[in-house]
C-alpha positions as CSV (number, residue, x, y, z in Angstrom):
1,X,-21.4,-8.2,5.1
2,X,-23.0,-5.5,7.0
3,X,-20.7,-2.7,5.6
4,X,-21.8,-3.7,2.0
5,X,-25.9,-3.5,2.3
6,X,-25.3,0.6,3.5
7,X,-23.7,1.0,1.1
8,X,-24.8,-1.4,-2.0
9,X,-25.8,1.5,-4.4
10,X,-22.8,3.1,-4.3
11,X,-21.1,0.0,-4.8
12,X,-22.8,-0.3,-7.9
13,X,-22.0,2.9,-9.0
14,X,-18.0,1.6,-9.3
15,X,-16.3,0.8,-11.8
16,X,-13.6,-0.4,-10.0
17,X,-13.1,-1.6,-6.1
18,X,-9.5,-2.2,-4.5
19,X,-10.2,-4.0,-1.3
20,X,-8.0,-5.4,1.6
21,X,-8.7,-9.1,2.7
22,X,-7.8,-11.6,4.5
23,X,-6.9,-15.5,3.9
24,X,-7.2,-16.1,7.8
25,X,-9.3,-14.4,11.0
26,X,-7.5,-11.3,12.3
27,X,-10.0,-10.2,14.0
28,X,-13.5,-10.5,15.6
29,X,-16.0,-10.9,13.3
30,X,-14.1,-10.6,10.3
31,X,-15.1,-11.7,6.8
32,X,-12.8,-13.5,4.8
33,X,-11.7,-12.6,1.5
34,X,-14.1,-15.8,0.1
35,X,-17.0,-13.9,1.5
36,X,-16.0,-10.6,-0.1
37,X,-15.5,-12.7,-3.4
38,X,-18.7,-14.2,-3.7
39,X,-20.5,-10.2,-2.6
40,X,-18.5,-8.8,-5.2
41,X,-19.1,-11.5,-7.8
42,X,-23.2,-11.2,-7.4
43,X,-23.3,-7.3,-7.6
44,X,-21.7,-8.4,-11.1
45,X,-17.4,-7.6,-10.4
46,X,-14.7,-9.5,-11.2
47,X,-11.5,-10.3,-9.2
48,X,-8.9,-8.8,-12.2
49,X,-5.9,-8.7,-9.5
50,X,-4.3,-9.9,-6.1
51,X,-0.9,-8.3,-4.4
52,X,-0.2,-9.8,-1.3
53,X,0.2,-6.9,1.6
54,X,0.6,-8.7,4.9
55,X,2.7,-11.9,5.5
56,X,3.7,-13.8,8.4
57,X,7.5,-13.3,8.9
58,X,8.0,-16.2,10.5
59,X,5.7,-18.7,7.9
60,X,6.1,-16.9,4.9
61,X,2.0,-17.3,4.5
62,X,0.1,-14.6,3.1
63,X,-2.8,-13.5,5.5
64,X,-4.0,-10.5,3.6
65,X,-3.7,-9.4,0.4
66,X,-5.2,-6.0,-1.7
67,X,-7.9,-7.2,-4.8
68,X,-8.9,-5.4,-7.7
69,X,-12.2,-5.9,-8.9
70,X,-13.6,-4.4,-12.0
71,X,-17.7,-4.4,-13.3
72,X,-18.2,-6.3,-15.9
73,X,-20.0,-4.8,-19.1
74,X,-24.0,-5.4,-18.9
75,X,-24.6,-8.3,-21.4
């Protein structure tokens, strides 16, 4: 979750994130989209949306998918 402590306060300063993630590893080090969830939920967003945009031809799994995630309202 490197990429999201550089860049925390402008995080914060969304309203709105779209982000690509992934069900499975694609790659070294990756985080999965569970790990972006729980990131997203404790800087106070909400997963709103999911479209998938990458499945395995052969499976029919989904392996990555594009989230929308709005702030919620300060109580």
């Amino acid at each position: 979750m490197a990429r999201f402590r550089w860049c925390k306060n402008s995080i914060q300063a969304c309203k709105g994130l779209l982000l690509e993630m992934s069900l499975v590893p694609l790659y070294a080090n990756q985080h999965l989209w569970l790990d972006v969830l729980e990131r997203l939920h404790s800087l106070n967003f909400e997963l709103v949306n999911l479209q998938p945009v990458f499945i395995d031809d052969q499976t029919g799994h989904t392996l990555q998918f594009d989230g929308l995630f709005i702030k919620k309202p300060n109580e």
